[in-house]
N, C-alpha and C positions, 0 to 999 in steps of 0.2 A: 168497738170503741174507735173515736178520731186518732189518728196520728199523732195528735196534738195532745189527746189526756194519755193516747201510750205514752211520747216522750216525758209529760208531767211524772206520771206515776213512778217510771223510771227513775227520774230526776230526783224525785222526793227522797229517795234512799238515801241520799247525799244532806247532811246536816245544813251545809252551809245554803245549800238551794232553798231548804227546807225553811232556814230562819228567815232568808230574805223573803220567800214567798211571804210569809206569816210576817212580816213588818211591812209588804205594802198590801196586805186581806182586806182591809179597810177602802185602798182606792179599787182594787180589784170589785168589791163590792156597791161602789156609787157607778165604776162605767156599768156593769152587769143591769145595774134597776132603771141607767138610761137607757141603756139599750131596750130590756124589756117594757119601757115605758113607752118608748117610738113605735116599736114593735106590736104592740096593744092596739095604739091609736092607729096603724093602719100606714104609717108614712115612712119616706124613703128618707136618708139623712138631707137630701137636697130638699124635701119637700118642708122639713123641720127647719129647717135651716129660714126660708123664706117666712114662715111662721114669727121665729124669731127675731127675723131681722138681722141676719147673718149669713157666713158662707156655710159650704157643705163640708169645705177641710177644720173649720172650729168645730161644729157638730162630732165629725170625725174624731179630732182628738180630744173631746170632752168621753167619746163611746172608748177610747185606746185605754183612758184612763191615763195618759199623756199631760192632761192638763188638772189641774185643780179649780173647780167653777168655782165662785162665787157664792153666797147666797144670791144674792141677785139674778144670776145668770140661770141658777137651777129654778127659780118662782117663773123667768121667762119659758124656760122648758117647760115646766110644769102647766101653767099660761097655754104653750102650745102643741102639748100631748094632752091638753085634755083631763089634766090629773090635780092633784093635793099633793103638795111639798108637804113634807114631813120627815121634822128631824126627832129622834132621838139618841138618847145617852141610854145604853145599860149598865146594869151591874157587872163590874169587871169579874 
C-alpha cells in the first residue's frame, strides 16, 4: 500500500477526517474520472491542455480537484480525451 492510503486509512479513524473526506467524495470523484480519462487517451496534462486551448497548471488543478470545471469546460475535456461527457444524478 502507498504512503498515501496508509496515512488515508489511518486518518479515517478520526470522525472529523472522515466527515470532511465524505463531503468533498463527489469532487474527489470528478478529478479521479479526469484523470482516468487523460490517462486512457494516452496524454500528458501539457499535451491535454494544448488540446484544450489551455495551460498545463488549469489541467492540473482541474485533475487536484482544486477547481470546480464548468460544464463547458469538462465537454472541452471530453472534446479532447476523446470521450462522452456524461452526467448523472443517482438515488441518494
Amino acid at each position: 500500500m502507498s504512503k498515501v492510503a496508509d496515512l488515508h486509512e489511518k486518518w479515517s479513524r478520526d470522525p472529523a477526517y472522515r466527515a470532511a473526506y465524505d463531503r468533498l467524495g463527489p469532487e474527489f470523484e470528478v478529478a479521479r474520472a479526469l484523470i482516468e480519462a487523460r490517462s486512457r487517451a494516452g496524454l500528458t496534462q501539457s499535451e491535454l491542455a494544448e488540446r484544450m486551448e489551455t495551460t498545463q497548471s488549469v489541467v492540473a488543478r482541474l485533475e487536484s480537484g482544486r477547481a470546480r470545471p464548468s460544464t463547458r469546460t469538462l465537454e472541452k475535456f471530453a472534446r479532447a480525451t476523446g470521450t462522452r461527457l456524461r452526467i448523472a444524478f443517482d438515488p441518494a
